[in-house]
C-alpha positions as CSV (number, residue, x, y, z in Angstrom):
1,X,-21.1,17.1,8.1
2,X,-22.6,15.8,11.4
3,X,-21.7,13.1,13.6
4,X,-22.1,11.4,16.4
5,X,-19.8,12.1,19.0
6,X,-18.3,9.4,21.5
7,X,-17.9,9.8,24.7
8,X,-14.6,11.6,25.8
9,X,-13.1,8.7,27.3
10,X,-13.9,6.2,24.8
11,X,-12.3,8.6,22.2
12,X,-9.0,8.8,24.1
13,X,-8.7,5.0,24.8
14,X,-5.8,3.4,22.9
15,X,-7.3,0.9,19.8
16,X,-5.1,-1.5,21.3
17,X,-6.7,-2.3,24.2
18,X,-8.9,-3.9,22.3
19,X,-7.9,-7.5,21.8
20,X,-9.8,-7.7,18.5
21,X,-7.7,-5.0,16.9
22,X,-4.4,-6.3,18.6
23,X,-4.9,-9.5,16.9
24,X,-6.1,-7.7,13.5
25,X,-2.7,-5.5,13.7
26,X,-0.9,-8.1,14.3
27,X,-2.1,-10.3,11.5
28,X,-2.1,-7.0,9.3
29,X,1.9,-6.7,10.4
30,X,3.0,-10.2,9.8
31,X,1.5,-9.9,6.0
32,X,2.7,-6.3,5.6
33,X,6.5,-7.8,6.7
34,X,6.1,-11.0,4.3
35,X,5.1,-8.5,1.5
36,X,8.1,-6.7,2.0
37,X,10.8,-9.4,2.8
38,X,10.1,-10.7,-0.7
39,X,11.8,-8.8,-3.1
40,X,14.7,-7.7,-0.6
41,X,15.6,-11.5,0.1
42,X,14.8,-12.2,-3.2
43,X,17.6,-9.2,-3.8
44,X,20.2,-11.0,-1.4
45,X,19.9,-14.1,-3.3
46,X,21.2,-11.9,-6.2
47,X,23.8,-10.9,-4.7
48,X,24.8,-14.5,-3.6
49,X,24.5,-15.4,-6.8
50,X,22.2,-18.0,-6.3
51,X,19.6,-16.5,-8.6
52,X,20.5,-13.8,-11.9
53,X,18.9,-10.2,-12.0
54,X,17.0,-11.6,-14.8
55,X,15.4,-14.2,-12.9
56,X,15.2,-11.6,-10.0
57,X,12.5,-9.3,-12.5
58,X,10.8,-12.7,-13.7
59,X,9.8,-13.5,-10.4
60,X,8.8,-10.2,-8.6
61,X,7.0,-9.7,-12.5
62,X,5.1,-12.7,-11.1
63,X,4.3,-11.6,-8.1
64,X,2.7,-8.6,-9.3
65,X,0.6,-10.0,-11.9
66,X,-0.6,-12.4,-9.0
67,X,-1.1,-9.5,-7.2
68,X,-3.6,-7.7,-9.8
69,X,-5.5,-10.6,-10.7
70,X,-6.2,-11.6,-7.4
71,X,-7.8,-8.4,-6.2
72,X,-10.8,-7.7,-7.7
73,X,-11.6,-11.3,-7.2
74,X,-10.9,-11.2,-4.1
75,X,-13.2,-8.3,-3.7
76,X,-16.1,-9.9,-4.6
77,X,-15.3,-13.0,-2.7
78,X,-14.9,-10.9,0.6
79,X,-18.2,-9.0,0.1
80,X,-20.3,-12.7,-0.7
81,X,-18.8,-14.4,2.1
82,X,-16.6,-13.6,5.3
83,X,-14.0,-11.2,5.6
84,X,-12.0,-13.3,8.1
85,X,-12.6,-16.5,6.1
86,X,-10.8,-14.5,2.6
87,X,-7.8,-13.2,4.8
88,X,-7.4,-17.2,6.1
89,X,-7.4,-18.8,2.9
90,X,-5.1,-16.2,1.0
91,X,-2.6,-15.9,4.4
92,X,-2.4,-20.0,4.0
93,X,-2.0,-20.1,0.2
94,X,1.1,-17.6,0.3
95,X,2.2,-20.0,3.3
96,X,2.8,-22.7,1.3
97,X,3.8,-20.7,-2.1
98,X,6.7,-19.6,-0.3
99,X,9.3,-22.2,0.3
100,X,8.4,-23.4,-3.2
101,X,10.1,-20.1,-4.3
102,X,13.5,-21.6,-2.2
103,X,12.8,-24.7,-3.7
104,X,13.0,-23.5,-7.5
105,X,15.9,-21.3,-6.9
106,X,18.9,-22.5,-8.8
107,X,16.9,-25.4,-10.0
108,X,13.6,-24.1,-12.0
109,X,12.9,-20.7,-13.2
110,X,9.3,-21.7,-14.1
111,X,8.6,-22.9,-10.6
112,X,10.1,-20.1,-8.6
113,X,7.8,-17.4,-10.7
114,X,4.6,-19.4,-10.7
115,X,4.8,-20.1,-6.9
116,X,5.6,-15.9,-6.8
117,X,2.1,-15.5,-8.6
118,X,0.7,-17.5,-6.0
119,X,2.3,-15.5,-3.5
120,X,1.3,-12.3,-5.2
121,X,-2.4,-13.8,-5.2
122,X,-2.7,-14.2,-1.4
123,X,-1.3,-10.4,-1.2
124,X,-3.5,-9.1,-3.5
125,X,-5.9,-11.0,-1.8
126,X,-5.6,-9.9,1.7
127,X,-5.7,-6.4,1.0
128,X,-9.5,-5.4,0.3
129,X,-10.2,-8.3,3.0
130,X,-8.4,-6.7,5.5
131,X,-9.8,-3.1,4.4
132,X,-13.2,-4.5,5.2
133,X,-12.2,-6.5,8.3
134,X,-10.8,-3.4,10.0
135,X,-14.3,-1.7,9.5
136,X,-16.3,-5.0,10.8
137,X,-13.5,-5.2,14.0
138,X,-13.1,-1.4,15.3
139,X,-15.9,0.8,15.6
140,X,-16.4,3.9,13.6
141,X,-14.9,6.7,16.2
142,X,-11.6,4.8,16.4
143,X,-10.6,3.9,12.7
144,X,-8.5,7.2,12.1
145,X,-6.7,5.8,15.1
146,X,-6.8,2.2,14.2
147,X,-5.3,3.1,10.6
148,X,-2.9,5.1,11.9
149,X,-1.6,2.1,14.2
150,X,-2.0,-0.2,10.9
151,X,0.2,2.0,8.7
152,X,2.8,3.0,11.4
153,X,3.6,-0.9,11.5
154,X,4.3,-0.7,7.4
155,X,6.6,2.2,8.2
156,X,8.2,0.8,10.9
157,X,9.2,-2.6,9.2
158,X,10.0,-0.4,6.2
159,X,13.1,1.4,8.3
160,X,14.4,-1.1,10.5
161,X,13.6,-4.5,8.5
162,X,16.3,-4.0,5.8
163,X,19.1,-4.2,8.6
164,X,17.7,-7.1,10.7
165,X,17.2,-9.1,7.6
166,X,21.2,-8.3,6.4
167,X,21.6,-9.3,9.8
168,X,20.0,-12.9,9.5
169,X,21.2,-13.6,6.1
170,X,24.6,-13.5,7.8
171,X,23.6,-16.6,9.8
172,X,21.2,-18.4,7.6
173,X,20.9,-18.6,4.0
174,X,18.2,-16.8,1.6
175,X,15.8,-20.2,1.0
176,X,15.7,-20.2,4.8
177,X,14.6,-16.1,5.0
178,X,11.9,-17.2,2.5
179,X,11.0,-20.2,4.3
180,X,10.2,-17.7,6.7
181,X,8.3,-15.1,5.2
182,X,6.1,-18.0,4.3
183,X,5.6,-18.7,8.3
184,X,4.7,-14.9,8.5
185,X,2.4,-15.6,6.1
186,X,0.5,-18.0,8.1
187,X,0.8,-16.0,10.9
188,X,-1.5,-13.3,8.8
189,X,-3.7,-16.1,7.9
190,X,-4.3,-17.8,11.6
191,X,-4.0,-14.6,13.9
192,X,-6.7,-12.2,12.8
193,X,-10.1,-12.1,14.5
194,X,-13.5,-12.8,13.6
195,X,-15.4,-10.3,12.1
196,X,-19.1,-8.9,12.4
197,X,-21.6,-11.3,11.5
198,X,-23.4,-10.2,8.3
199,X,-26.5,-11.5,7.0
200,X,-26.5,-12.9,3.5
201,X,-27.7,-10.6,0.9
202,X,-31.2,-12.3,-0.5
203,X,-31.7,-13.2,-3.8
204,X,-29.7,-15.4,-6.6
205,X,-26.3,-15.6,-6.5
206,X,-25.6,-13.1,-8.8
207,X,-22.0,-14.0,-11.8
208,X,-18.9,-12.5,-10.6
209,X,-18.8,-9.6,-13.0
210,X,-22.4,-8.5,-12.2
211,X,-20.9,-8.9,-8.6
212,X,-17.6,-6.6,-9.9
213,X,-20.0,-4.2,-11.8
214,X,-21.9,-3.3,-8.2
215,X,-18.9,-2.4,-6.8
216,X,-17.7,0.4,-9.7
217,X,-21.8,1.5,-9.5
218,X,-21.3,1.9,-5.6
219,X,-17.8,3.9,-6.3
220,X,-19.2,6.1,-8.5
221,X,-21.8,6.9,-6.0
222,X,-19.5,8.9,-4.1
223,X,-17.6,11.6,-6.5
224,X,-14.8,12.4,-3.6
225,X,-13.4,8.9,-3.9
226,X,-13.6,8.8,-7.6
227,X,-11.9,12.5,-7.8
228,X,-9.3,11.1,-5.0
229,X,-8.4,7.8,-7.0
230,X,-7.8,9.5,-9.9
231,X,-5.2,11.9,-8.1
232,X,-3.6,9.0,-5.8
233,X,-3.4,6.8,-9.2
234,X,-2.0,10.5,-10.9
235,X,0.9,11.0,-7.9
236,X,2.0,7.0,-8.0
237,X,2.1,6.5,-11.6
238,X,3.7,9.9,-12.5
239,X,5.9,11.0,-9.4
240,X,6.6,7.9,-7.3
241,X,7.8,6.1,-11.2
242,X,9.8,9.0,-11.7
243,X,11.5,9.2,-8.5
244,X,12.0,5.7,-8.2
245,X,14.3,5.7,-12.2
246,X,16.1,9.1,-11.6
247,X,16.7,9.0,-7.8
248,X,19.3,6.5,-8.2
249,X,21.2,8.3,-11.3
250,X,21.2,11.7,-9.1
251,X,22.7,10.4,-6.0
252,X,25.2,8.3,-8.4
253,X,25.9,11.1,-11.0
254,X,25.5,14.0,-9.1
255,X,26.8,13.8,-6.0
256,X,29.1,11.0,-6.4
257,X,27.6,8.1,-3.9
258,X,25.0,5.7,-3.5
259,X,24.7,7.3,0.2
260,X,21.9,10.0,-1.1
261,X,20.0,7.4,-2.7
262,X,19.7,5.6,0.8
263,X,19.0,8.7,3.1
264,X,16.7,10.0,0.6
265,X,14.4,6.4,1.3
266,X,15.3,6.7,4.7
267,X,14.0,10.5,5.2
268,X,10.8,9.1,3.1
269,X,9.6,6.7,5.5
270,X,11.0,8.7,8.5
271,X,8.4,11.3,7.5
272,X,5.4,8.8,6.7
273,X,5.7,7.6,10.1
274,X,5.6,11.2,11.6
275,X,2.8,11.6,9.4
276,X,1.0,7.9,10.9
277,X,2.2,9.8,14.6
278,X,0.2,13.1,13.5
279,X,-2.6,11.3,12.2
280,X,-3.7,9.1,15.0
281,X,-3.8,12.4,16.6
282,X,-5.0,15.1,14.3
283,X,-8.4,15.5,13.2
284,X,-8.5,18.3,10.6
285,X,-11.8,20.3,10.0
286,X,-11.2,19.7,6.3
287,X,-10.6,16.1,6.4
288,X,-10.5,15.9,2.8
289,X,-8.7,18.9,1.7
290,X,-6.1,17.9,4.0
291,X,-5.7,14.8,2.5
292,X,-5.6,16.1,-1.0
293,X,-3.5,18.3,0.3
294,X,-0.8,16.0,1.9
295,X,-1.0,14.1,-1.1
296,X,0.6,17.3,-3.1
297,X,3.5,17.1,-1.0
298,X,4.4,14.3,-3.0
299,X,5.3,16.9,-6.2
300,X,8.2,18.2,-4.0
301,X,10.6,15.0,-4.4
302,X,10.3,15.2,-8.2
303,X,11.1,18.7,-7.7
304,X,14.2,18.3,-5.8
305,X,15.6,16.5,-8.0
306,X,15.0,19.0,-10.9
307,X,18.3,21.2,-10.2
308,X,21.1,20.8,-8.4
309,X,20.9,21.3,-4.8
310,X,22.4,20.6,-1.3
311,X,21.6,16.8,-0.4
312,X,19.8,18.6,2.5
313,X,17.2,20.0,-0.1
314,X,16.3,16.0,-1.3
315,X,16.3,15.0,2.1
316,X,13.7,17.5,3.2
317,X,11.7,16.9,0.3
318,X,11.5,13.0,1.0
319,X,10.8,14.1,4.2
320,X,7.5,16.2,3.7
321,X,6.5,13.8,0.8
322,X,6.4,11.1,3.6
323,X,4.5,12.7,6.2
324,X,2.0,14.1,3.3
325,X,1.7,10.5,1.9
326,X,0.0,9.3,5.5
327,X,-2.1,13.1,5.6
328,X,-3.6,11.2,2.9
329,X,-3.5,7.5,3.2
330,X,-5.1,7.4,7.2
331,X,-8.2,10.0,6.4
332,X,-8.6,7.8,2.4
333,X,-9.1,4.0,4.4
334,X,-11.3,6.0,7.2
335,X,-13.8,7.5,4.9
336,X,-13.6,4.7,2.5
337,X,-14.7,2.4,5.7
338,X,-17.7,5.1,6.8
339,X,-19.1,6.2,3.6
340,X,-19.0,3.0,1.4
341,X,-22.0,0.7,1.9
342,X,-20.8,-2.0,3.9
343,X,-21.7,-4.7,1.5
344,X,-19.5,-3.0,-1.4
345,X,-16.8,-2.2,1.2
346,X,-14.2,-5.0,-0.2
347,X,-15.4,-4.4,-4.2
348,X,-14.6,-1.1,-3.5
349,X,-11.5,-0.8,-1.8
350,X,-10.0,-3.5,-4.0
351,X,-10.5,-1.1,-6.8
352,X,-8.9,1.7,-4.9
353,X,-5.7,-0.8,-5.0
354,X,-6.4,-2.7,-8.5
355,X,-5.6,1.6,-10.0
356,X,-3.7,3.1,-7.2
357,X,-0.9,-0.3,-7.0
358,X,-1.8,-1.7,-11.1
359,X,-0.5,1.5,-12.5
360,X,2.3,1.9,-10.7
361,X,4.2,-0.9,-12.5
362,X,2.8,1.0,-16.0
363,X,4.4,4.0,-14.7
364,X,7.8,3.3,-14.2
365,X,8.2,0.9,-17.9
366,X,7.1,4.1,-19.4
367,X,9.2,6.8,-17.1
368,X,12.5,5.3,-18.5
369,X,11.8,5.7,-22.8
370,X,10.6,9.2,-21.7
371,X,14.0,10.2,-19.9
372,X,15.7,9.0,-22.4
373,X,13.7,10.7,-25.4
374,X,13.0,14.4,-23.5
375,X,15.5,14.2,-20.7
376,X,15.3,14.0,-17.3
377,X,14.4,17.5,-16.7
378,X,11.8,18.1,-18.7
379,X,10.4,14.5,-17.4
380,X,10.6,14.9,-14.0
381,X,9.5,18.7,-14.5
382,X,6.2,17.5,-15.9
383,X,5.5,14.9,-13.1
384,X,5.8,17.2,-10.5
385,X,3.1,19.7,-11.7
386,X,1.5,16.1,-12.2
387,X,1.8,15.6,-8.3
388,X,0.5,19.0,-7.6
389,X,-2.1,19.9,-10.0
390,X,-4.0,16.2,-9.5
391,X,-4.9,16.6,-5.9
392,X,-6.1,20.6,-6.2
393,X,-8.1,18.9,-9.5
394,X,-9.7,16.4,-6.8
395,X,-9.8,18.7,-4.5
396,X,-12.8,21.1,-6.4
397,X,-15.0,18.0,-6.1
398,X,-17.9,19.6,-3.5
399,X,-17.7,16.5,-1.9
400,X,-14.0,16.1,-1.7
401,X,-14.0,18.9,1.4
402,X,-14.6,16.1,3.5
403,X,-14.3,12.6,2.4
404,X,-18.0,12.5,2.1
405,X,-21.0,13.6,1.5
406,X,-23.3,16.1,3.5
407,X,-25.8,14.4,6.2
């Protein structure tokens, strides 16, 4: 595959001196942080007993269906009309959906889980539309970099929000931490830039499934993102379900503390953001195979947890399935952003995260009956050759080598 090659010093300036993408990453922070803060203050209220754990699934069950049926919508409404515009309308509608959460808590079940949809709606929402935006604000030599930067901020609120929030819930109560996700919120919705202008597409305005349908024709155009969706949905639904049920029991059963179970998360996201340092670095040759094969990494948490072992050996694992998780996540958006026709970008991309995200829930309601019909052995034996045979599968897709096809 041939490119174009930028100058030397354009290729080694930093993405944020452009004030475009500062404003995009910080938009793209502030709703990665309010996605987060969610369930984890949503967890403290729990624990203040201001809300049951029943409630506590009914509402973050809400969010998530919110989530799903907001993004292919909002896929097609980002590819007919402004990126920008879709990121400020779903930014401002989880703004105000989220103090109604602290307003139903203790008071109405019903309204605390349908303002959680609508919360869930303006995530699911923002995602393609940022996806698109990112291509539209930073041109095409500096995505890796820009992607990089974008998933480094997840990572980094990952490991150090959990203790500032503990932190402020000391001071304040929970309705006032979600009053403030909700500010975050608008924050995504008002602080993004505008994107490229894009001429309207002529003809009739087409019905939103045609609209929908154009987007799966335009993924199945390109084999190496089909092949790659299939394993990313493969590693999530199988791998990530497991670990997330059986994690927990280990570091409780077998080693007699909850202490595992919270380095093991730790060491995860330690090693995603070496892998976000590596990767707005690191070009590979291979772009794709290295992705794939980062992706595969994944298979060694499952496995660690198979037999006993030092803590050490879980640790590790976590570790290199974090930095593979980013080998694949920062090449995936890049290629998705240069290959996909820029029209389809949003349709596609939501997709990606309509499979990827959607089956995730799937995975882990089914994860559980199976431990407890085969046993957690066999279960978590199975989703590790899962993890590792899905991404070599992918990975003898010609175009798959590189995240694209041959020019």
């Amino acid at each position: 595959m041939v490119h174009d090659v930028a100058p030397a010093e354009h290729q080694s300036a930093s993405v944020f001196r452009s004030p475009s993408f500062l404003r995009l990453w910080t938009g793209s922070t502030a709703s990665g942080i309010a996605t987060w803060a969610l369930p984890f203050v949503l967890g403290l209220a729990v624990l203040e007993r201001s809300i049951t754990a029943v409630e506590l699934g009914v509402v973050l069950a809400a969010r998530t269906a919110g989530f799903l049926a907001a993004v292919p919508v909002a896929g097609v409404l980002a590819d007919r009309h402004s990126r920008r515009a879709v990121v400020l309308w779903a930014g401002l509608v989880a703004g105000v959906a989220a103090p109604v959460i602290a307003m139903g808590m203790g008071r109405s079940l019903v309204l605390m889980a349908t303002a959680a949809a609508v919360v869930g709606a303006g995530q699911g929402a923002c995602r393609p539309a940022f996806q698109a935006l990112t291509a539209e604000v930073v041109a095409e030599h500096q995505r890796q970099r820009a992607n990089a930067a974008l998933t480094l901020s997840v990572r980094v609120t990952t490991l150090v929000a959990p203790g500032v929030t503990a932190l402020l819930a000391v001071v304040v109560d929970t309705p006032v931490l979600l009053v403030a996700t909700g500010v975050l919120w608008l924050g995504a919705a008002l602080i993004p830039p505008a994107g490229a202008d894009r001429a309207p597409v002529p003809g009739a305005r087409t019905r939103f499934t045609a609209d929908f349908l154009d987007g799966i024709r335009e993924a199945r155009r390109h084999p190496w993102f089909l092949a790659g969706l299939g394993a990313l949905t493969a590693v999530i639904a199988t791998g990530y379900s497991a670990t997330g049920v059986v994690l927990p029991l280990v570091s409780r059963d077998r080693y007699g503390t909850e202490a595992v179970l919270a380095a093991a998360l730790t060491a995860y996201t330690v090693g995603a953001l070496l892998g976000a340092l590596l990767m707005a670095r690191w070009k590979p040759r291979h772009q794709g195979w290295a992705a794939l094969a980062g992706l595969a990494c994944y298979g060694f948490a499952p496995l660690s947890l198979l037999v006993p072992a030092p803590a050490t050996a879980i640790l590790a694992a976590y570790v290199l399935a974090g930095v593979g998780i980013e080998l694949f996540n920062v090449p995936w958006f890049t290629a998705t952003q240069r290959e996909v026709d820029p029209r389809m970008l949003a349709r596609v991309s939501s997709l990606d995260f309509l499979l990827s995200y959607g089956l995730a829930p799937a995975g882990l309601a089914l994860i559980a009956p199976a431990i407890d019909h085969f046993g957690a052995g066999p279960v978590l034996a199975a989703c590790a050759v899962v993890c590792f045979a899905a991404p070599a599968a992918a990975a003898l897709v010609p175009s798959s080598r590189g995240f694209g096809t041959a020019r």
